[in-house]
N, C-alpha and C positions, 0 to 999 in steps of 0.2 A: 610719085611717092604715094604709099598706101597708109593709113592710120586708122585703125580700132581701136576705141577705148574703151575699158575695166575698170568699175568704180571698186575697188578696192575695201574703200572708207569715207565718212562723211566729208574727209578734207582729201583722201587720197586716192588720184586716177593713177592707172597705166593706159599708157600709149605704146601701142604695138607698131611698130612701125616698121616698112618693108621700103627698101629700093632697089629700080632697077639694075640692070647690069650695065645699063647703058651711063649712070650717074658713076659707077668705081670707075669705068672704062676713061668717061673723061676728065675726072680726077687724077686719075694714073697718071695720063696725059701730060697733063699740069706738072703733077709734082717729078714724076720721070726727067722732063725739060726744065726742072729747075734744079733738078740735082746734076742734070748732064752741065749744064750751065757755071756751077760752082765747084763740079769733083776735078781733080789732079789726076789723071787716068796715064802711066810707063806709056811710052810711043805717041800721046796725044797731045794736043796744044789744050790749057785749059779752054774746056766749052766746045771741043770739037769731038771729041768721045762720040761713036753711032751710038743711038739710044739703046739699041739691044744690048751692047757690051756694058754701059749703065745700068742699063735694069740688072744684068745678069749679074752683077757686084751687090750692088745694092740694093736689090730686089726688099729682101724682108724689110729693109727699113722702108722704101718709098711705100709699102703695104701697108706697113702702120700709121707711116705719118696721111697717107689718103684715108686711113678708116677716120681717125681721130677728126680731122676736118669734116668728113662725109656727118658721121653722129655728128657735131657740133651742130653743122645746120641744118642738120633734118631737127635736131630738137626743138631749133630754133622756128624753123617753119611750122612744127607739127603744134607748138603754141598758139603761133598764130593763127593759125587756120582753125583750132578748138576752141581760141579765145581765152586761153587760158592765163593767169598772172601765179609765177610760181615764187613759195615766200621761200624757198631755198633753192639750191642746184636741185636738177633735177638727176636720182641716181640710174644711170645707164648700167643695164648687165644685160643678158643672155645673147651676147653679142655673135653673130653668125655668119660667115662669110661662107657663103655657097658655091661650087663647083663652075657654077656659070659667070659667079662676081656681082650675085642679087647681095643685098647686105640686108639683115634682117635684126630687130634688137626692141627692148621692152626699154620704157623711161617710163620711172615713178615719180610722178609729181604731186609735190605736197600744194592746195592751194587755201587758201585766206576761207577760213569760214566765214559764210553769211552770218548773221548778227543785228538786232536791234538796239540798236547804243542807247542803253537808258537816258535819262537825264542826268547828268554828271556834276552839274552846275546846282549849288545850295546844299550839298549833301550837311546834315545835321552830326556834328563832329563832338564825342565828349571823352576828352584826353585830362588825366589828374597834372595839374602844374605843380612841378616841385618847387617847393621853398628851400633856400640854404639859410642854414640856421646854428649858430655858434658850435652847439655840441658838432655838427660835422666836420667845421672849421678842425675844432679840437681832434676829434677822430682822426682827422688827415696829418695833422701835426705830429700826432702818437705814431701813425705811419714812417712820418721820415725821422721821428725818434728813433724808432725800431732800426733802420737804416744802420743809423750810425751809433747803434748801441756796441758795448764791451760784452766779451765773454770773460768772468771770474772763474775760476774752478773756487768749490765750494768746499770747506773742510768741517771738518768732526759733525755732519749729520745724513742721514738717509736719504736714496735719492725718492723724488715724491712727485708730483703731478704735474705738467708746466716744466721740469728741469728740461736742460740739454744734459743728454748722455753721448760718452764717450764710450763706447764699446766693440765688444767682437761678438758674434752669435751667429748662429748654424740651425737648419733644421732638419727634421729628423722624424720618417714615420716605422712605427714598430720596429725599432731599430735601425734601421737605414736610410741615410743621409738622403733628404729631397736633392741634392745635385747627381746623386745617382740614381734616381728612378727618375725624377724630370730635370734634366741636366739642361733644356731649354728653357724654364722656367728664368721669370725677371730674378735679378742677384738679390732685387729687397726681400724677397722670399725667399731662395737657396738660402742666404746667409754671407756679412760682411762683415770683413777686420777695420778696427780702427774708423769706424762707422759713428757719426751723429747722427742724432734724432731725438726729436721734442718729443714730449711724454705725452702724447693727447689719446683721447677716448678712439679707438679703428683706427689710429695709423700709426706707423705705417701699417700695421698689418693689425688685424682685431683681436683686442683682447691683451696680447703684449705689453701695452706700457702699465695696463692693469696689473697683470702678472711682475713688474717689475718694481711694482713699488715698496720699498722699502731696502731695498737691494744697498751695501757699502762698495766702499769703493775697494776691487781687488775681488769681490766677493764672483762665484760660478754660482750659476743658479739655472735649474732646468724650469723652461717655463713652458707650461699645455697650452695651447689655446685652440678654440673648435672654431673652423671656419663656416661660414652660412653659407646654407644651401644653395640660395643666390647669388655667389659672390662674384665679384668680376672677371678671376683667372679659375675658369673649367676644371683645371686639375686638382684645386684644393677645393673643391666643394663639399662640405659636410664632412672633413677630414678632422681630425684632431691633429696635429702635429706639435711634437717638444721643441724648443729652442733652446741649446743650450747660450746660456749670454754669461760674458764675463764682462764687467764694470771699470772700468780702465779711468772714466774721469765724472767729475758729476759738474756742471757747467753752469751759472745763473749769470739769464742777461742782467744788462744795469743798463738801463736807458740814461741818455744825458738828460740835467736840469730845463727847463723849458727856459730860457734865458737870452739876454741875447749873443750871448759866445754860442749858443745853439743855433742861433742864424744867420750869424757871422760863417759860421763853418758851412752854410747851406750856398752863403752868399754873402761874398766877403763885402763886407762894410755896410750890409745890412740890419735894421733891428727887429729883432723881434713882433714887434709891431707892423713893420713892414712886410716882415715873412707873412702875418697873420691876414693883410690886406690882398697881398699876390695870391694865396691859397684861396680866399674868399671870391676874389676877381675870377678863379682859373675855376673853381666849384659851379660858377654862377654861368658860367661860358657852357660848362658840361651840362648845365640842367635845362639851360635853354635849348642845346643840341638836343638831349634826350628829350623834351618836349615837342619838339618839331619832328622826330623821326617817329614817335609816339603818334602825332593828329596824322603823318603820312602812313604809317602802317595801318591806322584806323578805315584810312581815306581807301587803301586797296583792299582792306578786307570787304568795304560795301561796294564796291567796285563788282569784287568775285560773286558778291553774294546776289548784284544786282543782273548780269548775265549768263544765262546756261548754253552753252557752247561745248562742243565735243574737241576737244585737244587731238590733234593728228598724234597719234603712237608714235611714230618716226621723233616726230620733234620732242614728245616727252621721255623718249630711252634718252636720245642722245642730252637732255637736258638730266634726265636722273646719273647719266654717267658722271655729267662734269660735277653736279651737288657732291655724289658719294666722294668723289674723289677730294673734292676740296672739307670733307667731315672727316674722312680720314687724314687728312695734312692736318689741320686743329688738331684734331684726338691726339696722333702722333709728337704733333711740337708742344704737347703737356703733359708728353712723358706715359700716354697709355699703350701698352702693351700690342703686338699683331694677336697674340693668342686672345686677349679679351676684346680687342674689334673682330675677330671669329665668330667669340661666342656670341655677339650683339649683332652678326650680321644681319639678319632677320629683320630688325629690329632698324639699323639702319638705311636697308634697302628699301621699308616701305614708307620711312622718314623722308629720303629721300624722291621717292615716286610722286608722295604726296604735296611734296614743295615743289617740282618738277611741273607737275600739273597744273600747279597752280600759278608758275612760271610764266608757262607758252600763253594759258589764258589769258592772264596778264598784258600779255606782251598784246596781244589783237585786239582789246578790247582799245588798251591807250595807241595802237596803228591807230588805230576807226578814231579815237582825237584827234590825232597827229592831222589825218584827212580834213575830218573835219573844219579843225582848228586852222587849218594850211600854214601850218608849223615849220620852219625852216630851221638847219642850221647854218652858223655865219663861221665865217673863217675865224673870226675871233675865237669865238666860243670852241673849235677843233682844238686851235691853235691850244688856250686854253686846257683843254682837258691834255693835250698830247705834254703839256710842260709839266703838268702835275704828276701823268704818268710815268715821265721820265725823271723825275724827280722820285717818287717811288721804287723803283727799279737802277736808282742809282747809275742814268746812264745819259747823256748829252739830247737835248728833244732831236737834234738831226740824225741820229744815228737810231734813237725810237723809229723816228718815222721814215728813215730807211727800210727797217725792218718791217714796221706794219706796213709797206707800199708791197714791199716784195712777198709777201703773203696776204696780200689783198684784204687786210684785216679794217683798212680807212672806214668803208661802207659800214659795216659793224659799229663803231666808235661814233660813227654818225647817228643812227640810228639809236643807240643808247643815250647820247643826249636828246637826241627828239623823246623819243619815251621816258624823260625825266622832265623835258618841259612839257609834255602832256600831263602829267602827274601835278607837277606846280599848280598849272592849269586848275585841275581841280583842286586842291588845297585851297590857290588863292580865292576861291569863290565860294569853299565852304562856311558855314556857319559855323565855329569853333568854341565851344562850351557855350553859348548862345549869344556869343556878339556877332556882329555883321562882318558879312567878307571884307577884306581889306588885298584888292588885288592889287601886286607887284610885278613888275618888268623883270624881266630874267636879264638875265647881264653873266658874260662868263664866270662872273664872280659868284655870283649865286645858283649857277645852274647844280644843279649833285651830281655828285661823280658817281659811279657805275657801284662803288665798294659803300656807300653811304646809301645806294640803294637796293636793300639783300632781296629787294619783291620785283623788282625790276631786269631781267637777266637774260642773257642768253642770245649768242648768235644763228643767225640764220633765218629766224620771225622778220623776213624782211619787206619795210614798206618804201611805199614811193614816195621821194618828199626832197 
């Protein structure tokens, strides 16, 4: 076997790699005698098929099942022998099968940048602690007021700022209906019958509930409004458009009394008092959360800032692919448009690059702990993360971990708990607003799951451990 290598990139070789004819020939061999061995061949006992009459059936396949083996261990070997540890598959292409049965073919492999692991231990941490403090109490209660507030329709006055309107409206430029010149455009824009919506300053659309105030009930009224230049859907930019809107009903909530028939309905044979204790319990649980995920995001940004390492390309596309995609699933389950994730594409490609990169970094600097540290994960702690995942995904842990076995997804999930108890790791040894570390024992219980850690991410950054 022949192998030159082509440094590519700071992280990425090619390995060119040549075999002779004499390595297909005894491959063929093999796999020829194992398909003679198992094929059903008219006139033959199984397994007594002449190998020519074999081959000559199932030629192309025994061709491909000897290349796929042949590459498997030349790669395998051409590592070794380069001494190389690759933190992904390595991707095979310009695959060549010559005349003679030499097998020739390029494998790109990404490998572990070198690296000076700062000092990670004492990092000096200053994260704001939030206080819960009554008025938020209050605030979250007005919340599940709102909940279970009534809609009244309103009689004998103008509708005004704050109402719920019942309407129908259409819009309209220089006379012609926006469903006929952007007939793709969102319906809040085209125009809705029998449509609600709050009177607030831009929305739904800018300028409208301004335009609508004072309006009765039954009343048609054409309303202008000028869209900004910047606005989110491209096609109404700097447009003026009429709406005509007819007033169908004028709406005001009525929140209920704060009382405890108000917490009895939230939870029955509750008081009010009680409510106020649970929401203060469940405020106080969120602030500690966001306070921990606060001193850890702290923890990884001196992390980045504290090593400079070139990110393999390979590993940040395919890391800006999965960000974009999981920016557009959010944007989309809150209702924003394909045409204004268009118009922002720009804008979220290099959002997403820029997280990306900072991703893989990420990912090799807490490896180089993980080493360090000789970090293990325990069946517990798998076990753990695979119950919560399946718990998430609404689905039995043995039928999860059917499925992550059969896509070889285990190693991954591994790896992501190691790289979160590398991250503890430093947290627990940081200095935190300037008290002394206070290290803890990781237990499946406390290790973070993969969605609790948005700096933490990504398959294929794979270490040994």
């Amino acid at each position: 076997m022949k192998v030159t290598t082509e440094q590519k990139e700071t992280c990425i070789v090619d390995l060119h790699i040549e075999l002779p004819p004499e390595r297909f020939q005894s491959e063929w061999k093999e796999v020829g005698n194992e398909y003679r061995r198992l094929v059903n061949l008219p006139g033959f006992r199984k397994g007594k098929a002449p190998l020519a009459i074999v081959e000559k059936k199932y030629g192309p396949d025994i061709e491909q099942e000897v290349t796929r083996k042949l590459l498997d261990a030349a790669v395998r070997e051409a590592l070794n022998e380069q001494k190389l540890s690759p933190v992904q598959s390595p991707n095979v292409r310009d695959i060549k099968l010559e005349a003679d049965r030499s097998l020739r073919f390029t494998a790109t492999v990404v490998i572990r940048p070198s690296m000076n692991l700062p000092e990670y231990k004492g990092l000096e941490i200053t994260a704001e602690k939030p206080v819960v403090d009554e008025a938020q109490v209050e605030q979250f209660l007005d919340g599940l007021r709102g909940d279970l507030a009534e809609f009244k329709t309103a009689e004998g006055r103008d509708l005004a700022m704050g109402d719920f309107a019942v309407l129908d409206y259409a819009g309209s430029i220089e006379g012609k209906t926006l469903s006929e010149t952007y007939p793709d455009l969102q319906p809040t824009y085209l125009g809705r019958k029998n449509f609600w919506i709050k009177l607030e300053e831009d929305r739904p659309i800018p300028g409208l509930a301004a335009a609508m105030v004072g309006m009765k009930t039954g009343e048609t009224r054409d309303c202008t409004v000028s869209f900004p230049t910047e606005f989110g859907e491209e096609k109404l930019r700097g447009y003026k458009v009429t709406y005509q809107v007819t007033l169908h009903e004028i709406k005001e909530r009525e929140l209920p009394p704060l009382d405890d028939a108000f917490a009895a309905k939230l939870s029955p044979g509750s008081t009010l008092e009680q409510i106020r204790e649970q929401v203060r319990e469940r405020l106080t649980v969120n602030a500690t959360q966001n306070f921990a995920s606060a001193v850890r995001g702290e923890a990884v940004k001196q992390l980045l800032a504290m090593v400079s390492i070139d990110a393999p390309s390979s590993m940040v596309q395919q890391e800006s692919t999965a960000i974009l995609k999981e920016i557009i699933q959010e944007n989309q389950s809150r209702g924003v448009s394909e045409e204004e994730l268009r118009s922002h594409q720009e804008e979220l490609l290099g959002a997403a690059r820029q997280s990306a990169g900072d991703k893989v970094k990420l990912n090799f600097i807490l490896g180089e702990i993980v080493t360090k540290e000789n970090i293990r994960v325990s069946r517990e702690e798998l076990a753990w993360r695979i119950t919560n995942m399946a718990e998430r995904y609404q689905m039995t842990p043995q039928k999860l971990l059917k499925e992550l076995q059969k896509h070889h997804a285990i190693a991954g999930i591994e790896e992501e708990i190691a790289l979160g108890k590398a991250l503890d790791v430093v947290v627990s040894h940081a200095r935190v607003n300037g008290e002394d570390p206070k290290p803890i024992a990781a237990t499946p219980e406390t290790t973070h799951s993969h969605d609790e850690e948005p700096h933490v991410h990504g398959p294929g950054c794979g270490h040994d451990h």
